[in-house]
N, C-alpha and C positions, 0 to 999 in steps of 0.2 A: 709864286704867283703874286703874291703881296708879300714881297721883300722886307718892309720893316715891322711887319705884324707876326705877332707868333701863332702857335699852331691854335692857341685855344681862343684868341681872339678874332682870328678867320672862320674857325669853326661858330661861334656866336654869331658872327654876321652872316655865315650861310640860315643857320637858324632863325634868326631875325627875317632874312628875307624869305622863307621856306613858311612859317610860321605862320605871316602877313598872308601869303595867296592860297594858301592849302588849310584843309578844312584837318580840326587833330586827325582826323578817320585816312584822309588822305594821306598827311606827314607822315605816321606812322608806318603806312603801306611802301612811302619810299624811300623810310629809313629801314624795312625789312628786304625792300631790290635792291637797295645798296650791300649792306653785308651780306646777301648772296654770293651779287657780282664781285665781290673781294673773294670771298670762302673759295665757288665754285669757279669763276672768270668765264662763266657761258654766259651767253646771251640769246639764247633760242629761247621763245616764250614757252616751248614742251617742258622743256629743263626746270627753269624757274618756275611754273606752275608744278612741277611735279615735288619741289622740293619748298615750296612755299608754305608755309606754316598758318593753315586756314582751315578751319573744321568744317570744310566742303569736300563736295565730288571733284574726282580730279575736271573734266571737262566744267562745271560753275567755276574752278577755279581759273582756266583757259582766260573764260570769259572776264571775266571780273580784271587779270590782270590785264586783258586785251581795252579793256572798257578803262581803267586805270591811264594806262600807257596815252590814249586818245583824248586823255581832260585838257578843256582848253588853260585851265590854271598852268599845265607844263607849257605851254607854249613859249619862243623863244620870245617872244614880245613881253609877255606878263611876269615871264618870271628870271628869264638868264641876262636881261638887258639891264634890269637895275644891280646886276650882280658885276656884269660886264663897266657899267658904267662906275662904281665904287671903286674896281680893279683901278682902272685909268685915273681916277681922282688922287687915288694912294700914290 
């Protein structure tokens, strides 16, 4: 993806920009759907809330990921265009 960068200064600039639009409460929530989605490789929101690591009910937890999942912060405009836009600049 970024050809002359290594692995731990892609990772810094996904954090950098991850950082900048998400609240820590946030970041953290989707750095725990990312190691899911490696561990487990589902993506049904049953799945992931059932194994999601949150000292809730399972159904509060439904919601919360559903309500997560719907922030306008993920959006492809706010947040994957300047990620998009650095790729092409590299």
């Amino acid at each position: 993806m970024f050809p002359g960068l290594s692995a731990t200064l892609r990772e810094q600039f996904y954090q950098t920009v991850l950082e900048t639009h998400l609240t820590p409460g946030q970041y953290l929530t989707l750095q725990l759907l990312i190691l899911l989605l490696q561990r487990y490789r589902n993506v049904r929101l049953s799945d992931l809330a059932e194994r999601f690591p949150q000292p809730i009910k399972y159904p509060s937890r439904v919601r919360s990921l559903q309500r997560f999942l719907d922030l306008h912060q993920l959006s492809a405009k706010l947040l994957w265009f300047p990620i998009i836009k650095q790729i092409i600049k590299q």
